[in-house]
C-alpha positions as CSV (number, residue, x, y, z in Angstrom):
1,X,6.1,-7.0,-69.8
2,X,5.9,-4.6,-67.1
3,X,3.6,-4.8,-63.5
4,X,0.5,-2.5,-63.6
5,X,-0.5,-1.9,-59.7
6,X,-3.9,-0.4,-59.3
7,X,-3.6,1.8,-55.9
8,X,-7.4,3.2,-54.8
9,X,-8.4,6.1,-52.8
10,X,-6.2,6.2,-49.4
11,X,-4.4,3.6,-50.2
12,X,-0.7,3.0,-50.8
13,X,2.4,1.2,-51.4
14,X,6.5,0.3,-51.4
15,X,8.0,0.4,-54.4
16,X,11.7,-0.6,-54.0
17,X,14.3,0.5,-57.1
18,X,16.7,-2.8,-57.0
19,X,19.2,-0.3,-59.1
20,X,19.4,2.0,-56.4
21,X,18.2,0.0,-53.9
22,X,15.9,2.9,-52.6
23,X,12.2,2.1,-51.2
24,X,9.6,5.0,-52.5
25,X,6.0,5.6,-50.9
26,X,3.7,5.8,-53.6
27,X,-0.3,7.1,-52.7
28,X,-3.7,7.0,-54.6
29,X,-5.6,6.9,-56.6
30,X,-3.7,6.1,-59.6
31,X,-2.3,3.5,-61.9
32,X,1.6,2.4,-61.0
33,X,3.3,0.8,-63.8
34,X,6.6,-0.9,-62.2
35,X,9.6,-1.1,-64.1
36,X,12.0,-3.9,-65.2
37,X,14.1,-2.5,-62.1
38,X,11.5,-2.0,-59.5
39,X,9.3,-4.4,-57.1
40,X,6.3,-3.8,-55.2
41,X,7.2,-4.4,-51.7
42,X,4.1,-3.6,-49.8
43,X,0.7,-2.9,-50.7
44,X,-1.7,-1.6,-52.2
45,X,-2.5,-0.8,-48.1
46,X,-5.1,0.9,-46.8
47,X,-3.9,4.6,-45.5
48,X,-4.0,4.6,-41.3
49,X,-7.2,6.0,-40.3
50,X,-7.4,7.4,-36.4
51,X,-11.1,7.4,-35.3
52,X,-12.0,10.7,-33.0
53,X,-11.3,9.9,-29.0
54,X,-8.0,7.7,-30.2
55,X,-4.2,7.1,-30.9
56,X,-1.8,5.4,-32.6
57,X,2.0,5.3,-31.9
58,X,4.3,5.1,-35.0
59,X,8.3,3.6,-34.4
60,X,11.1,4.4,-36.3
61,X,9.4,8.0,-37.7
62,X,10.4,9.5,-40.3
63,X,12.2,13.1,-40.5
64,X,12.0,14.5,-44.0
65,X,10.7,12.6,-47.4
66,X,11.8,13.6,-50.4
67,X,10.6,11.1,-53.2
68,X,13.8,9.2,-54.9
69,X,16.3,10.2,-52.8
70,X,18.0,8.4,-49.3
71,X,15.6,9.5,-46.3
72,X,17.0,9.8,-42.5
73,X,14.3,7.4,-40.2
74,X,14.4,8.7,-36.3
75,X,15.6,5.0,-34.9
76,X,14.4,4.2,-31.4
77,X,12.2,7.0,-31.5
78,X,8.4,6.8,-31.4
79,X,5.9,9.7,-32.8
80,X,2.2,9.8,-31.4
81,X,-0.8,10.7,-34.1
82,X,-4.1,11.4,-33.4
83,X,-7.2,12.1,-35.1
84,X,-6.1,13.4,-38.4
85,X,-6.6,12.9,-42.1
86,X,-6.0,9.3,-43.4
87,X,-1.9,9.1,-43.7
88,X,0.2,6.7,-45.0
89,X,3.3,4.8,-43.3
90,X,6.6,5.6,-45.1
91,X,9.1,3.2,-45.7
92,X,11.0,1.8,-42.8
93,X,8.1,3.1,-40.3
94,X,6.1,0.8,-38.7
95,X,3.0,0.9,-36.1
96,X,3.7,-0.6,-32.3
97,X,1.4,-3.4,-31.8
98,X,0.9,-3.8,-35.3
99,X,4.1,-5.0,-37.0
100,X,3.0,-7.1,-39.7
101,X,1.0,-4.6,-41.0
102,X,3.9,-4.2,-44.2
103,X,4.2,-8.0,-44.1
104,X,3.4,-8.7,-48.0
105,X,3.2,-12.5,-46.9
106,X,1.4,-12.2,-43.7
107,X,-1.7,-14.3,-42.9
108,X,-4.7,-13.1,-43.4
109,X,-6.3,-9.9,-43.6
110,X,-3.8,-6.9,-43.1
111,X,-4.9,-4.9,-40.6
112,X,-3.8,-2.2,-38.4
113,X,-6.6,-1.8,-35.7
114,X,-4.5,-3.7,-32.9
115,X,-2.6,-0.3,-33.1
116,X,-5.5,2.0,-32.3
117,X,-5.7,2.6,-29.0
118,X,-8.5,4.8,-26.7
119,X,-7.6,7.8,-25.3
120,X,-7.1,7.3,-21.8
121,X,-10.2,9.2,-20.2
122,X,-8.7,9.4,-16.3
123,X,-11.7,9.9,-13.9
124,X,-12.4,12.0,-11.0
125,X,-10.2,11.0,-7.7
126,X,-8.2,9.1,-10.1
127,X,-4.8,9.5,-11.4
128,X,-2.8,8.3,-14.4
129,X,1.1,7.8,-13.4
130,X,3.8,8.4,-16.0
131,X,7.5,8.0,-16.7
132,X,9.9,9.7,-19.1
133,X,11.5,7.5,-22.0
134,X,13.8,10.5,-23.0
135,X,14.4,13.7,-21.3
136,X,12.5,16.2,-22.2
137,X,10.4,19.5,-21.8
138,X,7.4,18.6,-20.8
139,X,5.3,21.9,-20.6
140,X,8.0,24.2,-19.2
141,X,9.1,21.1,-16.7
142,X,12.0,19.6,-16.6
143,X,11.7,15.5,-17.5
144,X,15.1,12.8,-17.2
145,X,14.6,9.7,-18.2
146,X,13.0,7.5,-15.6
147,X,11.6,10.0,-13.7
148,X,7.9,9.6,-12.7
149,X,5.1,11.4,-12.2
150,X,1.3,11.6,-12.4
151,X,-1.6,13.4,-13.3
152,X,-4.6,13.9,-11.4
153,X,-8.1,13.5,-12.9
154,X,-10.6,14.4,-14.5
155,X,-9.1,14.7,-17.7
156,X,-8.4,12.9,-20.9
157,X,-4.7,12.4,-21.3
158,X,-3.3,12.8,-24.9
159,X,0.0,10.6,-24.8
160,X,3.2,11.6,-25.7
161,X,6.5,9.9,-27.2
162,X,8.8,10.8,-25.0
163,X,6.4,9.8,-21.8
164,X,5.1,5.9,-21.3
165,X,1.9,5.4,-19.5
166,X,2.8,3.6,-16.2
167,X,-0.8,2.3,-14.8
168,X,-4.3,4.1,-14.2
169,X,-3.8,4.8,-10.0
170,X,-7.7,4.2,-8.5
171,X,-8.1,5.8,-5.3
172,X,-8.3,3.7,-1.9
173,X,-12.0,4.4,0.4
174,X,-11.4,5.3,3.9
175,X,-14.5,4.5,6.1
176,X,-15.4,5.7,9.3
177,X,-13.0,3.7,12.2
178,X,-10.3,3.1,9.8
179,X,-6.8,4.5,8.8
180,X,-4.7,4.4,5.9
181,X,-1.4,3.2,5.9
182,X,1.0,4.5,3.6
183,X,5.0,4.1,2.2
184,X,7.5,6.3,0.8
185,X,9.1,4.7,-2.0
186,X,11.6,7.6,-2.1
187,X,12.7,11.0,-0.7
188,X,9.9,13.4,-1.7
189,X,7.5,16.8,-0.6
190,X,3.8,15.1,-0.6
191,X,0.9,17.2,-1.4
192,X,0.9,18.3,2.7
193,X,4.4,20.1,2.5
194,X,5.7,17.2,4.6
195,X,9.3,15.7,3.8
196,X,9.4,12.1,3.5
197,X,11.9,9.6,3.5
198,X,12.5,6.4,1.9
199,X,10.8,3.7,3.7
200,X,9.2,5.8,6.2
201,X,5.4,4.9,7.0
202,X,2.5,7.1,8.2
203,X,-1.4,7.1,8.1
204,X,-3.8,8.7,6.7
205,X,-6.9,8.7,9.0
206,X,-9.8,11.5,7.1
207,X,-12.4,9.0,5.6
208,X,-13.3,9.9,2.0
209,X,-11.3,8.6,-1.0
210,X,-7.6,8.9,-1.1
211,X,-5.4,9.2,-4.0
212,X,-1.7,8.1,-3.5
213,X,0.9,10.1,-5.1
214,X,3.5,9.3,-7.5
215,X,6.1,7.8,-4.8
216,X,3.6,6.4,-2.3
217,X,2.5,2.8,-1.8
218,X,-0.1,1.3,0.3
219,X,0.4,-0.9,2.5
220,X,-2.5,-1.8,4.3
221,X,-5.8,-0.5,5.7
222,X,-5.8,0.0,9.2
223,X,-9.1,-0.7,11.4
224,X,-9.9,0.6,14.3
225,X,-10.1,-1.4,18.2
226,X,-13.2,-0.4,20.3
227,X,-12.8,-0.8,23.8
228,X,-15.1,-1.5,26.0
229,X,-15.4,-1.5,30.2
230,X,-14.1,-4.7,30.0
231,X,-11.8,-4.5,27.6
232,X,-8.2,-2.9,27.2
233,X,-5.2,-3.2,24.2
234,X,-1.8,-4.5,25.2
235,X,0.4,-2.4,22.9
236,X,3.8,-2.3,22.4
237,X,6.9,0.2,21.1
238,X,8.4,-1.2,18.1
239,X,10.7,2.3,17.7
240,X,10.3,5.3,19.9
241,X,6.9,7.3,19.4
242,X,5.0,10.0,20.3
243,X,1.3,8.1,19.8
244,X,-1.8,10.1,19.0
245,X,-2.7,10.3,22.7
246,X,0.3,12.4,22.9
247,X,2.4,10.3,25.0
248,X,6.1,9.4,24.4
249,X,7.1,6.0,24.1
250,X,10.4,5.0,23.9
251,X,11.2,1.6,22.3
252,X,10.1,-1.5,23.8
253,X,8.0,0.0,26.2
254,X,4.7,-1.8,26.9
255,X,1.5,-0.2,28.4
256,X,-2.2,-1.1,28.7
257,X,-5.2,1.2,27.0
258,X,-8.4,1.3,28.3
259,X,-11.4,2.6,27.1
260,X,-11.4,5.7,29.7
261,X,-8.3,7.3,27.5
262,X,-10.0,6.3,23.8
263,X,-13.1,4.8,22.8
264,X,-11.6,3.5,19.6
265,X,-7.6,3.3,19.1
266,X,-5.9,2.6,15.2
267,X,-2.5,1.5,16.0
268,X,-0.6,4.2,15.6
269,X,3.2,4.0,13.6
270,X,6.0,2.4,15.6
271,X,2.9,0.8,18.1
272,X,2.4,-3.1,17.7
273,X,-0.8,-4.5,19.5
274,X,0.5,-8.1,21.2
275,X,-3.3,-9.3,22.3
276,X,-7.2,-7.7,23.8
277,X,-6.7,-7.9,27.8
278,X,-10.2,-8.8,29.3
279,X,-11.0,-7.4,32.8
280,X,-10.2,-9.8,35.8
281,X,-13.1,-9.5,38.4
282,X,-13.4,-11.1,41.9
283,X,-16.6,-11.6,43.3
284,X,-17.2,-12.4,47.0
285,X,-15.5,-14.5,48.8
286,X,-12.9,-14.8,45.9
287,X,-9.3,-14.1,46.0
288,X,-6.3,-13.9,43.2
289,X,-2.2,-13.1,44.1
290,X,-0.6,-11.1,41.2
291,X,3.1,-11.7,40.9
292,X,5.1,-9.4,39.5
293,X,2.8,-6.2,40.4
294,X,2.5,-2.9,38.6
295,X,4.0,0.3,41.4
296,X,2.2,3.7,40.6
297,X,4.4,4.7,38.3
298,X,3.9,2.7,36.5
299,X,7.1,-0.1,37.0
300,X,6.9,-3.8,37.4
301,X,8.3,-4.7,41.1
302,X,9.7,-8.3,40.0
303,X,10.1,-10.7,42.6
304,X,7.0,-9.0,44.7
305,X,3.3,-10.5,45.5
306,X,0.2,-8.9,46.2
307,X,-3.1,-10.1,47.6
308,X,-6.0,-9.2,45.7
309,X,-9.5,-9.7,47.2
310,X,-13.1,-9.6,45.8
311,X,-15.4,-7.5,45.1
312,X,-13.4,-5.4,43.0
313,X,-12.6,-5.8,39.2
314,X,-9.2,-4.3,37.2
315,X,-7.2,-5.1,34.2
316,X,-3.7,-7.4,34.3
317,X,-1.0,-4.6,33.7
318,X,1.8,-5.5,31.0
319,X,4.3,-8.1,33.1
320,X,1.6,-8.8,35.6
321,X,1.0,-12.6,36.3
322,X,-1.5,-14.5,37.9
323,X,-0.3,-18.4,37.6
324,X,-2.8,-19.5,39.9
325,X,-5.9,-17.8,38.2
326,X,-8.6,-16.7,40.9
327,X,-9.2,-18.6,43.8
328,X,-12.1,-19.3,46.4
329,X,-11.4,-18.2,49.9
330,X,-11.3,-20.7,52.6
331,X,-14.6,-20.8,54.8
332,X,-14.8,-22.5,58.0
333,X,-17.0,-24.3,60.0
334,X,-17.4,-25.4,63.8
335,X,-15.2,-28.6,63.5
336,X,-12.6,-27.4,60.9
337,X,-9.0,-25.7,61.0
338,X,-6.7,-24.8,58.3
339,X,-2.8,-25.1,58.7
340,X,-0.5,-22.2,57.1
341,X,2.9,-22.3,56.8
342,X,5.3,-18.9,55.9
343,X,7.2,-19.1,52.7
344,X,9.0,-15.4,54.1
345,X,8.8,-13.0,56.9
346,X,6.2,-10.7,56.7
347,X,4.0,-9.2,59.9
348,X,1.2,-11.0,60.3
349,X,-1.9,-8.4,61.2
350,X,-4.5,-10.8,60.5
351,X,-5.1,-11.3,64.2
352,X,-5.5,-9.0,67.0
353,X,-2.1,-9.1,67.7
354,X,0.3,-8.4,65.2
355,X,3.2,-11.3,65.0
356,X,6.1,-11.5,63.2
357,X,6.1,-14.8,61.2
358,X,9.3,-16.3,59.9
359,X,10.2,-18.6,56.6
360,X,8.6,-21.9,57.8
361,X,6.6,-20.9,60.5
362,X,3.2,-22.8,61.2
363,X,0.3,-21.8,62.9
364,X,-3.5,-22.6,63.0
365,X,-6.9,-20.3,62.3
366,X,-9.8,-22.1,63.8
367,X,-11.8,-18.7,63.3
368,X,-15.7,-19.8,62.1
369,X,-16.5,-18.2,58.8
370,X,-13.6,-17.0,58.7
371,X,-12.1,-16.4,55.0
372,X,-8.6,-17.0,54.8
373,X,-6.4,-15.9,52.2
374,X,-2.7,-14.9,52.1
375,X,0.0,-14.5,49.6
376,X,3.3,-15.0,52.1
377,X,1.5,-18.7,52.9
């Protein structure tokens, strides 16, 4: 005795001929009776249903049915449907992230809703970023496969087969005092005409949001120094520069900023700040030796000294040293004397006369409340 299979309203199934070894697609509502020759392979299943506002993506499509004879399938390929009239899956097709949905022994409930998927609704200063399976014409543009590219919100993106959805980009916030710093990940045109290179870094400094393009990656947001009277940046050349002061730094070159050129400094590209210099100052009676002192333009004179004295106040210039910190001058009284001793020649024009004083020289100052202080003793 023959099978009867009762198929409903939009629902379907596999019949497969074991003669001819051919797989048919049979849809209701009607009253199947299976031959001595034919199994039901699937079904009855309910017909795919793709609520409004989403998307289903079926592999291994089919390209023309014709019922009892060999059918081509589209291997490898993928075919997106939308909102449409209830449809059924022909034989051989199947639904990406729901494959067991044809599984006549599969546990459970058959269901194909893991398959329906939301339109992707891209919001304002928000991007979706895509890349080509297959190359293709993609609205009059050329697409190879692998190549990348993105789409700029608002909008709701309807997906294609021949495109795969990368990620949802979210824009990065760029506050007042702040920079962003930014990566090419290739050789590209951004959105400002400028040519980038692979590797090469820049920032972006207008607060507001900013949306990254395709071949850009962010590396970090920058926040800005604020410099006070008594306090200046120590920065450094990693590669040669022109900084956003306008100056040209070659590589390696180190140089002090105080708050009389900038209020507030972002490091610039290429600029590496090694540490926050505070300001040195001498009060009366106080006295500091510098080695290694800065010349006016702007050159460390290695190997010199200079003699310091308070009141006065100033910032330690990049290579400038002061190993003995700040000291107290020397004050004397009725009774007391102090001995100096000459570690070079120098002139002496402390006195009223003005002496030449060799290495290892001595000599006494008995002057009362007198404040002495040398950097060649």
């Amino acid at each position: 005795m023959s099978d009867i299979v009762g198929i409903g309203p939009t629902q379907f199934i596999h019949v497969l001929n074991v003669t001819t070894n051919i797989t048919s697609l049979v849809v209701g509502p009607k009253t199947v009776v299976l031959q001595t020759n034919e199994i039901c392979v699937a079904g009855p299943l309910p017909c795919v249903v793709v609520p409004p506002g989403h998307y289903c993506i079926v592999k291994d499509p089919i390209s023309k049915y014709e019922e009892g004879k060999p059918c081509q399938l589209k291997h490898g390929h993928f075919e997106v449907r939308f909102h449409e009239e209830p449809f059924p899956l022909y034989p051989g097709e199947s639904l990406v992230d729901a494959t067991d949905f044809l599984m006549k022994n599969s546990k459970g409930t058959q269901s194909y809703t893991n398959a329906l998927k939301v339109l992707p609704v891209v919001k304002p200063h928000h991007a979706i970023k895509l890349m080509a399976r297959v190359d293709h014409d993609d609205n009059g543009v050329a697409r190879n496969a692998g190549d990348i590219w993105q789409l700029e919100g608002p909008l709701t993106y309807r997906p294609a087969a021949e495109a795969e959805i990368v990620e949802i980009v979210k824009p990065t916030v760029i506050n007042e005092g702040q920079a962003l710093r930014v990566r090419a990940t290739i050789d590209f045109t951004d959105r400002n005409n400028e040519s980038r290179v692979t590797g090469q870094e820049w920032l972006i400094r207008k607060p507001g949001a900013y949306l990254k393009e395709a071949f850009e990656e962010v590396v970090k947001v920058e926040s800005s120094f604020t410099l006070t009277e008594d306090t200046a940046l120590h920065l450094k050349a990693t590669e040669t520069v022109t900084d956003s002061l306008g100056e040209r730094r070659m590589a390696g070159t180190e140089w002090l900023l105080t708050w009389e050129q900038t209020e507030s400094y972002i490091p610039d590209i290429g600029v590496e700040v090694l540490n926050e210099v505070k300001k040195t100052v001498l009060a009366k009676n106080e006295f500091c030796i510098v080695y290694d002192p800065v010349n006016k333009n702007g050159h460390n004179q290695f190997g010199q000294r200079e003699l310091r004295k308070g009141v006065c106040n100033f910032f330690l210039q990049p290579g400038e040293k002061l190993p003995s910190g700040i000291q107290k001058a020397f004050l004397l009284q009725e009774d007391q004397a102090v001995v100096l001793q000459s570690t070079i020649e120098f002139t002496d024009t402390t006195g009223k006369d003005a002496k030449l004083r060799k290495p290892g020289d001595k000599w006494l100052i008995r002057e009362i409340g007198r404040a002495s202080c040398r950097e060649r003793v």
